[in-house]
N, C-alpha and C positions, 0 to 999 in steps of 0.2 A: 241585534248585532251578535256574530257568534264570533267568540272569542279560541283560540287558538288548541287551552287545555283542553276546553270540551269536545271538540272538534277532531280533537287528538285521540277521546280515551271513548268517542261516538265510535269510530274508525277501526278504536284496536278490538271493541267487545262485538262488533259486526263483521270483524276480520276481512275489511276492504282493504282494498290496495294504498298502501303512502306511496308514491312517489318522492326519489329524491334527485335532483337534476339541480347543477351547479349550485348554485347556492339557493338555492328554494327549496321545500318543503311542499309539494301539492297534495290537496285533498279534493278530487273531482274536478268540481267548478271554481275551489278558491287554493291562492297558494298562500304564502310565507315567506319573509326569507327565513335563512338556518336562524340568524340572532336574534329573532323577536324574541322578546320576554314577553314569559306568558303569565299568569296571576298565581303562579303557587310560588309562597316565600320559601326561600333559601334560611334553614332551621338557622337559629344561634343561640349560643346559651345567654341568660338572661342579665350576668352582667356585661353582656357586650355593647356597646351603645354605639356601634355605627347605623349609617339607614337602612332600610330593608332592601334586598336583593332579591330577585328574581330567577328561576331557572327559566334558562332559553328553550325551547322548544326542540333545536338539537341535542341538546342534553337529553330530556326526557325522550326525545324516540330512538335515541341511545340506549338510554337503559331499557325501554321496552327491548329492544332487538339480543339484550343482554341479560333478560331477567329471571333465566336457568341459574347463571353464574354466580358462586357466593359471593361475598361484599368483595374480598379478599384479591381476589381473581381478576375484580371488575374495576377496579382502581387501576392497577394500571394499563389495563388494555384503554381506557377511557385517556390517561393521560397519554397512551402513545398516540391514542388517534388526539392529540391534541382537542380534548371535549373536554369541559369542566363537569367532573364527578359527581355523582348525587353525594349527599352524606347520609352518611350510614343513621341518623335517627330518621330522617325525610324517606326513607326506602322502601322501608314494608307500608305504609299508609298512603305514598305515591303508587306503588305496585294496587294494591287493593282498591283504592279508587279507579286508574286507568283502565284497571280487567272487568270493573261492574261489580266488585264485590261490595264497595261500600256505596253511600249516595255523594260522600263529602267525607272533606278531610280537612285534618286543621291547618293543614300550609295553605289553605286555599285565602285568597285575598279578594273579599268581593271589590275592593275600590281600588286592586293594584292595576298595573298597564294592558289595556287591551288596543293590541295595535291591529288597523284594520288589515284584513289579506287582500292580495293584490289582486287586481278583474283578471281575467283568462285574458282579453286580446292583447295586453300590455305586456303579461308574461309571452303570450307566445310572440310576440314581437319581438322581446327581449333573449329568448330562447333561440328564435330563428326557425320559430314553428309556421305555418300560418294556415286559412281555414282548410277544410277537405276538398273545395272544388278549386283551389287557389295553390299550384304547385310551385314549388319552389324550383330557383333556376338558378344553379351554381356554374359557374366557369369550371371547365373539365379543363388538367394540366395534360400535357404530353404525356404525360410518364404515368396516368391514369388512366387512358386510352385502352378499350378493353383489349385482351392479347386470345387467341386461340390456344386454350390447352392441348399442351403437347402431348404424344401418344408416348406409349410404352416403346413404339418402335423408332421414334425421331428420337429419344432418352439416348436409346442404344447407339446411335448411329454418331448424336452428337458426342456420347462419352469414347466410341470406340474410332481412332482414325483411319485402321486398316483392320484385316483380316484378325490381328492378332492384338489382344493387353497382358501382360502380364502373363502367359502364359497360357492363356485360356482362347479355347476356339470359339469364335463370331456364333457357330450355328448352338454353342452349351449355354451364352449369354444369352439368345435369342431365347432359347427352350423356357430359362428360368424367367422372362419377362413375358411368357405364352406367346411367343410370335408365330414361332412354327410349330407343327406339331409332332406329337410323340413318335411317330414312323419316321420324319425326318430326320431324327435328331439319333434315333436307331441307327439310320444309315447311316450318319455322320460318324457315328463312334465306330461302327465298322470299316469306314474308310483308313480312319488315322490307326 
C-alpha cells in the first residue's frame, strides 16, 4: 500500500511531475484529493493534550513549492492562499526528509492515516478526462463557433468609414498596417 508522504517525497527527490487539478493532487497512475492527511504529526508541545493532527498533503506540497522562502515570508503567503502552515519546528526535518536527505523523521507516524489514492478511471471520469482512443464530445455554443481572423486590411477598412479619420489620409493608415507599399504611399504624399 503506498501511502501519500512517500509518494510525495519519491516524486520530489526524482523531480517527476505533481499534477495539481481541481481538487486532486496526481502522482502518474494514482491521485489524492488536496485534504488527505498524510502520516506526519503536526509538532505540539508536550503539555498540550489534544489528539494528534495530521498535515494534509496540500500543505506539504505547499511548502515544497515554497521551500527557498524563510519561515517568515512563508506564513503568510500560505495563509493567503488559504493552506494551513507548517510550523516552524516540523520545517527543517519535513524539508530534509521530502528532498532525500534523511531516511526518516520524527513526525513520521507509522500507525497514523493512510488513505487510499483514487484509481485513474474514476478520476478521469471525474475530471471529464477520458481514454486516448475515446474522445470527448462537447456541445459547441454559437458564440464559440470558429470565426476567420481578420486581416490588417479588413481592421483598417472597419475602423475607417471614409477617405478620411481624424485627419489622417486612408493611403498613411494603410502604409503603417503594410497594405501598400512604400512607392505608393511616396505618391500619395506628393499628391496632397
Amino acid at each position: 500500500m503506498v501511502d501519500c508522504l512517500s509518494l510525495l517525497r519519491t516524486y520530489n527527490i526524482n523531480r517527476k511531475e505533481i499534477v495539481e487539478r481541481d481538487d486532486f493532487i496526481i502522482f502518474d497512475q494514482s491521485a489524492f484529493p488536496r485534504s488527505t492527511k498524510t502520516n506526519y504529526q503536526i509538532f505540539k508541545a508536550v503539555v498540550d493534550k489534544t489528539p494528534k493532527d495530521y498535515y494534509t498533503l496540500e500543505t506539504l506540497l505547499f511548502l515544497l513549492k515554497h521551500a527557498s522562502m524563510i519561515h517568515a515570508h512563508y506564513l503568510p503567503k500560505a495563509n493567503n492562499a488559504k493552506i494551513p502552515p507548517i510550523r516552524f519546528p516540523d520545517r527543517r526535518s519535513l524539508l530534509n526528509y521530502l528532498n532525500g536527505d534523511i531516511d526518516t523523521a520524527p513526525g513520521i507516524d507509522k500507525n497514523g492515516p493512510m488513505d487510499m489514492p483514487v484509481s485513474p478511471p474514476s478520476l478521469k471520469r471525474s475530471l471529464g478526462v477520458t481514454g486516448i482512443d475515446e474522445p470527448i464530445h462537447r456541445p459547441r455554443h454559437d458564440d464559440q463557433k470558429k470565426k476567420r481572423p481578420a486581416t490588417n486590411e479588413h481592421i483598417v477598412l472597419k475602423l475607417i468609414p471614409e477617405d478620411q479619420v481624424f485627419g489622417f489620409n486612408l493611403n498613411c493608415i494603410k502604409f503603417a498596417f503594410n497594405i501598400v507599399s512604400y512607392q505608393e504611399t511616396l505618391a500619395s504624399q506628393n499628391r496632397v
